[in-house]
C-alpha positions as CSV (number, residue, x, y, z in Angstrom):
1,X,35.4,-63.9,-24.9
2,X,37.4,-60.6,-24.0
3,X,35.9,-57.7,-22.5
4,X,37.1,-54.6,-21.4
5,X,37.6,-53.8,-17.9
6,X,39.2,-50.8,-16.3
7,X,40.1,-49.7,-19.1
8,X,41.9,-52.7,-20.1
9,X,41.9,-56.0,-22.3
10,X,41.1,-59.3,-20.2
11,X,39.5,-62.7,-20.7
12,X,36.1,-63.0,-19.1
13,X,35.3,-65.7,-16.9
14,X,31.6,-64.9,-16.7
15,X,29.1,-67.0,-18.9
16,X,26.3,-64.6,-19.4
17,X,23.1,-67.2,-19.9
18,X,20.6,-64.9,-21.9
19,X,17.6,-66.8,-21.3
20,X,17.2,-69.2,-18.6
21,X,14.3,-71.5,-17.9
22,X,13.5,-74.2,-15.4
23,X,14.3,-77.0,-17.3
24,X,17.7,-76.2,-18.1
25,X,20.9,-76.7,-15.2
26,X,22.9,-73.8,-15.0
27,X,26.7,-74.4,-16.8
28,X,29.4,-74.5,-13.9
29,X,31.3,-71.5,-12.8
30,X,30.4,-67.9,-12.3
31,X,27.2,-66.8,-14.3
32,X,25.4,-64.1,-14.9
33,X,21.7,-64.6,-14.8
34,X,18.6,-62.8,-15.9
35,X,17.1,-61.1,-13.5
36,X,13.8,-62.6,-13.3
37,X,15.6,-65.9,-12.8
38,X,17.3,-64.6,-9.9
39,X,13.7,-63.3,-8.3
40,X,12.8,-67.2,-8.9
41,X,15.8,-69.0,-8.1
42,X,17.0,-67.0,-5.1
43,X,17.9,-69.6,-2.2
44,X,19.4,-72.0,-4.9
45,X,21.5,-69.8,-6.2
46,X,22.9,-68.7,-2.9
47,X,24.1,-72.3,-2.4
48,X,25.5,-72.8,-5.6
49,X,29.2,-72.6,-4.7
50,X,30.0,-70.1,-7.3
51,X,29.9,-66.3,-7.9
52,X,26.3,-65.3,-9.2
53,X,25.6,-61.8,-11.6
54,X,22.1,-60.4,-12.5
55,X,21.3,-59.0,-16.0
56,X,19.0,-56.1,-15.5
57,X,17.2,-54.1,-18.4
58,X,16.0,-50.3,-18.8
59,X,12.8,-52.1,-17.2
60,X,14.0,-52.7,-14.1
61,X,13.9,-50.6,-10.9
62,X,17.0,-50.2,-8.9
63,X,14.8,-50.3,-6.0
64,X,14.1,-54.1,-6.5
65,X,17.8,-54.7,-6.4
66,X,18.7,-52.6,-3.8
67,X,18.4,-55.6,-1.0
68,X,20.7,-58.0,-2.5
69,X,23.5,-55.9,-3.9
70,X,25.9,-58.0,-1.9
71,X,25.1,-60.9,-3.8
72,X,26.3,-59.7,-7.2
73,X,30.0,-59.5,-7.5
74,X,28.6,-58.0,-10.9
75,X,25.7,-56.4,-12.7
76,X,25.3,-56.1,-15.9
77,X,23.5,-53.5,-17.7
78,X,21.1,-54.6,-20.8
79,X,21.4,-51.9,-23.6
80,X,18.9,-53.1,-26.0
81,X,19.5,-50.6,-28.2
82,X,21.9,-47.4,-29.2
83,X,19.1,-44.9,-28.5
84,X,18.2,-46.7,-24.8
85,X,20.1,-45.1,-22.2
86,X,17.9,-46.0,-19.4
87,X,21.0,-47.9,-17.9
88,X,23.5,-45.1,-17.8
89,X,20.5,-43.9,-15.1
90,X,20.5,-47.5,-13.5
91,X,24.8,-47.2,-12.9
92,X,24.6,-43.7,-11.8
93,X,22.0,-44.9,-9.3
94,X,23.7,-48.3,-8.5
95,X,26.7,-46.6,-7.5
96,X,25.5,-42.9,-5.8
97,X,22.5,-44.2,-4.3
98,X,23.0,-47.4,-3.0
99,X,26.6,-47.7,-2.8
100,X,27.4,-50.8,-5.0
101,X,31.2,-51.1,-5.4
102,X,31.0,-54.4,-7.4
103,X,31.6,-54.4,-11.3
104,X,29.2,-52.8,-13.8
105,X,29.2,-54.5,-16.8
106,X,27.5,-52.6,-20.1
107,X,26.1,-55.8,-22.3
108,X,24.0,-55.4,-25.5
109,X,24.2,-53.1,-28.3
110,X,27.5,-51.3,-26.9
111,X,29.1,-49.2,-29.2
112,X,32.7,-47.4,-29.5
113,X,31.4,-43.6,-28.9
114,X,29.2,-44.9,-26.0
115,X,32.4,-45.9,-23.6
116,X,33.5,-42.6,-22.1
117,X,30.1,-41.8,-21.0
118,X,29.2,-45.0,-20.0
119,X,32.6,-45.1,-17.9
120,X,31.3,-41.7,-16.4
121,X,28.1,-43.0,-15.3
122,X,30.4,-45.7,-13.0
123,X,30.3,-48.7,-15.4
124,X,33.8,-50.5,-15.5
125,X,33.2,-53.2,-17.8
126,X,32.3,-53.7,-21.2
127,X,30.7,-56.4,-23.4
128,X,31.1,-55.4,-27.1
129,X,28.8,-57.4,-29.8
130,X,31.3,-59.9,-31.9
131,X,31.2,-57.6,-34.8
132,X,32.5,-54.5,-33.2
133,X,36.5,-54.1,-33.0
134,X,37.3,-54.3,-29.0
135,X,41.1,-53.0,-29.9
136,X,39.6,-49.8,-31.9
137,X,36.9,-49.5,-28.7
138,X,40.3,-49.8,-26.2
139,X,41.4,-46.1,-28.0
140,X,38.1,-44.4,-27.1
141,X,38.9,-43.8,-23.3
142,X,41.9,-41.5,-23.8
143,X,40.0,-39.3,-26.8
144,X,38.3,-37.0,-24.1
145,X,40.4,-35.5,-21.7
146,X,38.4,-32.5,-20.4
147,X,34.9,-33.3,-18.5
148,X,33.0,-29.6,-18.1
149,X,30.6,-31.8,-15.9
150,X,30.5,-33.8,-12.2
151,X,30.0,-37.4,-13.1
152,X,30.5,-40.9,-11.3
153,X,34.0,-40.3,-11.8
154,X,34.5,-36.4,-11.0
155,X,33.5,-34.6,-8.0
156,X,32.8,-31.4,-9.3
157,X,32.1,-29.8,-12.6
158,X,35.4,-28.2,-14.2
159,X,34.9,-24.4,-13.6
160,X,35.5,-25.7,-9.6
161,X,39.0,-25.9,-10.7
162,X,39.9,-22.4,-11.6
C-alpha cells in the first residue's frame, strides 16, 4: 500500500492490524496495533524485535498515552468518519503538549479536502481508503498558500507578518 508522507508518495512498511485478539500471532515486521491491545500486550510487545504503532480513536485521551510516547515510532489517528474531527484535537495535543516528534499517521475515512488541515494540526502521514485517488490527494497540499491562523506548522497568525 502507498501512503503519503511529507508530502510525498512512498510505500508503507506498516501493516495496520484493525482488530487484534488473543488468539491470533501478530504478522512479522512493524505493526500498528489497536490501542487497547497495546494496554493488554504491553511487556510482549516491548520484546518483540520490531517497531510497534498504536491506533487511537476520537475516544481516547491523550493523557493515557502520554507515558509511552517513546514507544511508537508512529501513531495513527482513527477518523471514523468525515464529520469526526476529534483527532485533529488528539495531533495538535500529541505534538504541543507532549512533545511527540514521531509520525502522525491520519487512517479511516480520510478525504482530499481534509489534508491541509490535517497537515496543520501536525499529522505527516496519510492513509487514504482504496477508493480515493492518492495522486489527485498528492495536489491538495499546494492549493492553499496563505494560513491567516497559528497552527502546528506556523508560529503566528499572518497579520504578525506585516
Amino acid at each position: 500500500m502507498r501512503v503519503i508522507k511529507d508530502n510525498r508518495l512512498i510505500d508503507d512498511r506498516w501493516q495496520r492490524i484493525a482488530r487484534m485478539d488473543d488468539d491470533h500471532a501478530l504478522p512479522a515486521g512493524d505493526v500498528i496495533v489497536p490501542f487497547h491491545y497495546w494496554q493488554a500486550h504491553r511487556e510482549a510487545l516491548l520484546t518483540r524485535g520490531s517497531n510497534i504503532g498504536v491506533c487511537i480513536n476520537g475516544d481516547i485521551e491523550t493523557e493515557e498515552l502520554a507515558g509511552d510516547l517513546d514507544h511508537f515510532p508512529l501513531i495513527a489517528l482513527e477518523f471514523p468518519a468525515f464529520t469526526d474531527g476529534r483527532c485533529y484535537s488528539h495531533a495538535r495535543l500529541l505534538r504541543d503538549r507532549y512533545g511527540y516528534r514521531g509520525e502522525l499517521r491520519a487512517v479511516g475515512d480520510v478525504l482530499r479536502d481534509q489534508l491541509f488541515f490535517m497537515r496543520r494540526c501536525g499529522i505527516d502521514s496519510f492513509e487514504l481508503r482504496n477508493d480515493k485517488d492518492i495522486e489527485d490527494a498528492l495536489r491538495a497540499f499546494s492549493e492553499i498558500t496563505v494560513r491567516y491562523q497559528a497552527a502546528a506548522d506556523t508560529a503566528g497568525p499572518l497579520y504578525r507578518n506585516r
